[in-house]
N, C-alpha and C positions, 0 to 999 in steps of 0.2 A: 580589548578582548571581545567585547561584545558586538564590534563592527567584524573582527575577524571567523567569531564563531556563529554568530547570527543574520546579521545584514549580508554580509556578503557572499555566502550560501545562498540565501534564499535570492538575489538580487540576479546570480547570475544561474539559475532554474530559470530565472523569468528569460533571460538572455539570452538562453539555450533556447528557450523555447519557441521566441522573439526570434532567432536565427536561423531556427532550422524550418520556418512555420511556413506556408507557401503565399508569397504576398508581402512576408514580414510588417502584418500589423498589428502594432504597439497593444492596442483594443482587443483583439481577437489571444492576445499570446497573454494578457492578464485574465480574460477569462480562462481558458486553457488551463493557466498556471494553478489560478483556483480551485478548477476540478479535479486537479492532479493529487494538489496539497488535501482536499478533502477525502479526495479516493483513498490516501494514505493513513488518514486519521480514522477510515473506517472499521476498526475494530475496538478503536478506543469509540469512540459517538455510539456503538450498536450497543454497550458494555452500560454509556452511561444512559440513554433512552432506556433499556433494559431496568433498571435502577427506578428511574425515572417512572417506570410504569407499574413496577414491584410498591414502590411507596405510596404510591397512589392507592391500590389493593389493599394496603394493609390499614389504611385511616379506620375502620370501624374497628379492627384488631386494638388501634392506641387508643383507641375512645374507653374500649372495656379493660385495657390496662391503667389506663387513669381514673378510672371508675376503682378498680380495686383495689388500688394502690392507698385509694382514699386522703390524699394532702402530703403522702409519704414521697418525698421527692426523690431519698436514694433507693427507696423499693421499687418506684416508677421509673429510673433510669438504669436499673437491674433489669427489672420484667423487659423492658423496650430493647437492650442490647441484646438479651437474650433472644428476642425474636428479630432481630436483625441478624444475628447469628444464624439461627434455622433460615432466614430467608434468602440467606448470602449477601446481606445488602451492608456496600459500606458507606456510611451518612454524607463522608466528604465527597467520593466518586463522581459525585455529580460534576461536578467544579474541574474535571479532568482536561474536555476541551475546551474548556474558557481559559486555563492556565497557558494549556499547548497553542494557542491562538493568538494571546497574547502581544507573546515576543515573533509571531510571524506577522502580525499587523504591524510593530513598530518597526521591524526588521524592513519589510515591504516600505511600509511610509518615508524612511532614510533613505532607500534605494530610488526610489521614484521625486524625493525631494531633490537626490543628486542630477540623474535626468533631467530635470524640469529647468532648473538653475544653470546646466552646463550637458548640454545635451553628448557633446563628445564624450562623457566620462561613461557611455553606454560601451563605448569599446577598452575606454584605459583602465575601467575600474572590475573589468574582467577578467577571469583568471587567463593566464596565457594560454591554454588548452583550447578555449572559445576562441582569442583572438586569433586563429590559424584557420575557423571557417570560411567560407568564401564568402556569404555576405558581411563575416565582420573585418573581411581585407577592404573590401569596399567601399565600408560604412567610413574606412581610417582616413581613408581622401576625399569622399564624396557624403561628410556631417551630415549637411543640409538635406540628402534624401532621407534622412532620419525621419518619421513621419508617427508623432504622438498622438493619434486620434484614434477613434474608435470607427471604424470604415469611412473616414471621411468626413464624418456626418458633428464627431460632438468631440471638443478640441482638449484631451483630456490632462491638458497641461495648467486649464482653467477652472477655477474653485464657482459653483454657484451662487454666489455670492462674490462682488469682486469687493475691492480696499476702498472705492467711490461709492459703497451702496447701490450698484447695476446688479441686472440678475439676468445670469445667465443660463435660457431656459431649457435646451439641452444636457447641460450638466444638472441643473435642479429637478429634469425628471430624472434622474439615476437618484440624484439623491433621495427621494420621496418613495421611490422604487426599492430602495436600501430600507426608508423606515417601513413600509409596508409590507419588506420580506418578513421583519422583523416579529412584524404584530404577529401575520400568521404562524409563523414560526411559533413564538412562543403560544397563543391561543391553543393552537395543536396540543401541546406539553399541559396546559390548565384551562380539562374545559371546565363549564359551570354547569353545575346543578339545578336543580328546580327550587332546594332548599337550600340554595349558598345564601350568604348574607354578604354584605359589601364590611370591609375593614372597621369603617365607619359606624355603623349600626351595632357592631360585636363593643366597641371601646363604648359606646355612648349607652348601654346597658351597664358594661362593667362600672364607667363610674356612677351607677345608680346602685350597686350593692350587689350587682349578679356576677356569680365567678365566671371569669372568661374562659374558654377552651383552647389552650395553646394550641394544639391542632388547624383549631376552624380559626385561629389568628394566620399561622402557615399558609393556610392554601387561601387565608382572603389576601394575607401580603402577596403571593404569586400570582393570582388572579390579577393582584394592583399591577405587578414587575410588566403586562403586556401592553401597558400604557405606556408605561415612565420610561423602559430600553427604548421604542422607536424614537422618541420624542429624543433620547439621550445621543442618540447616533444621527441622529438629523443636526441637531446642534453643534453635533461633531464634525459634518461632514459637510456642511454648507458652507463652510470656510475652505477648506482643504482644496488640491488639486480634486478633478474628480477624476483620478484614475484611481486613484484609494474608495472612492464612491462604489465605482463601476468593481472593484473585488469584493467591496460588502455586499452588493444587491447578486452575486453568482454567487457569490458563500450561503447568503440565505437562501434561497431558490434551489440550492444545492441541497442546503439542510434541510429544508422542506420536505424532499423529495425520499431522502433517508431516512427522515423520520418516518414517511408514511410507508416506508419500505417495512421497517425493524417493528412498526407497531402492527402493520399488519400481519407480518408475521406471528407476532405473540398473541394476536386473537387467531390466528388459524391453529397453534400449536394450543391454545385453551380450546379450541373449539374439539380439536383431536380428541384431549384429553379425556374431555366430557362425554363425547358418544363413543371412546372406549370404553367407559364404565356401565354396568348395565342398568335399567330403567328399573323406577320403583318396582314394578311389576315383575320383571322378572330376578331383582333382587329377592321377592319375598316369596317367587317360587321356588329359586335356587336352595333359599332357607327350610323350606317345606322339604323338599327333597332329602336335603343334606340329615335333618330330622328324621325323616322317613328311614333312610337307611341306617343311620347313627344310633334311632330307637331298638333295642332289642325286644322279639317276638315273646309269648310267652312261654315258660320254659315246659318242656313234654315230661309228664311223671313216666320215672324211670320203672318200665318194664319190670315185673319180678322175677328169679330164676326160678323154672322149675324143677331142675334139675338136682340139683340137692336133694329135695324133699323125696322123691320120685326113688331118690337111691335111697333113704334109711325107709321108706316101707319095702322094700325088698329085701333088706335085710333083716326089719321087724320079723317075715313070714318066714325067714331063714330059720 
């Protein structure tokens, strides 16, 4: 089920792409592939960056709700949902395209470990609709033009690392290239402070008797997370073919890119925000004014009539 609803989907996107690409190379049609799959995922990534930059905003918000809450854990997970709620933020959201990602990296790595092993399975393991294009009539007699590298140049059928301990330095820059989208990637997501403290320093207080601030524990472990991912996918990836390498280092580069799309965005719609609003000054003349006319003048003593009076001395003389 999982080769029919996931691997083999995504394997012949790649095949399409690989088919119809002009050159048909292998390199060029997994980048491709990747910016396609990222282009797709763009309303889920804007959704969770969005998220992402909302919780960041609100850390002085949870500081003074755990100040009030005072040790009260279900009054502080009441207060904090509530203000999740007014912010539209949902806690898990984040975690949306790491889910969706997933199964198209194991889905990809299956499809590319077929390749790699048995290179003719690029036309059999296709749906019948592809195998009717013209380079994949081609490919069914003539395998061997099949051509798995990246413009020639980095052979991507080859892990940086081989099974003898060689290193192959073509592939190991994709690799290095993949951790270093990575750091900046996430750095982007958690920058630091002037007044952050390392993970390290927060616990080594707490076991002296000072309460820790679950908060400033959060963003020192996310601060850690943009050490430990690169190093996590280097590890990952220095074994592997590097055509799985070469879709990490564009998915990051990708991401990058989105990110600083969607963030810049939300300082320019904060920026709006703010010079809609009017400035102290003429906040507190609008106030004056509004006063001004809202006060009522003093009121005018009413006129007497004289006309009454005027008529009984006439009729007094009568």
């Amino acid at each position: 089920m999982f080769t029919t609803l996931i691997v083999q989907p995504i394997f012949n996107l790649l095949v399409l792409i690989y088919a119809l690409l002009p050159g048909h190379n292998f390199g060029l049609a997994i980048i491709l592939f990747t910016v396609i799959v990222r282009l797709l995922m763009w309303p889920l990534v804007k959704k969770q960056l969005h998220q992402v930059k909302v919780m960041r905003q609100i850390q002085p918000e949870l500081k003074k709700i755990k100040a009030a809450a005072k040790g009260d854990k279900r009054q502080e997970s009441v207060m904090m949902m509530e203000l999740y709620k007014e912010r539209g933020i949902n806690p898990f959201g984040s975690i949306g395209v790491l889910l969706l990602q997933l199964p198209i990296l194991i889905g990809l790595y299956v499809g590319l470990r077929r390749v790699i092993s048995d290179s003719g399975q690029i036309e059999s393991f296709a749906y019948p609709a592809l195998q009717h294009l013209p380079w994949m009539h081609h490919l069914a007699s003539n395998i061997h033009q099949f051509d798995a590298t990246f413009l020639g140049i980095v052979d991507l059928s080859r892990s940086a690392l081989g099974p003898h301990g060689g290193v192959y330095w073509p592939a190991m820059i994709i690799v290095m290239g993949s951790a270093a989208a990575q750091f900046f990637q996430s750095k982007q997501l958690t920058p630091s402070s002037k007044d952050s403290r390392s993970l390290r320093t927060i616990l080594k207080e707490s076991s002296s008797g000072k309460k820790a601030d679950q908060s400033e524990i959060s963003a020192a472990t996310a601060r850690g997370t943009r050490y430990l991912l690169p190093v996590m996918i280097f590890l990952f990836t220095v074994h592997i073919p590097s055509a799985l390498a070469l879709y990490w280092l564009t998915s990051g580069i990708t991401a990058l890119i989105q990110q600083s799309i969607v963030l810049r965005e939300d300082t320019t719609e904060m920026e709006a925000e703010v010079n809609s609003k009017p400035s102290g000054k003429e906040r507190e003349k609008n106030a004056l004014e509004a006063e001004v006319v809202e006060t009522p003048g003093p009121k005018a003593k009413p006129v007497p009539n004289k006309k009454p009076a005027a008529a009984r001395k006439k009729r007094r003389k009568r």
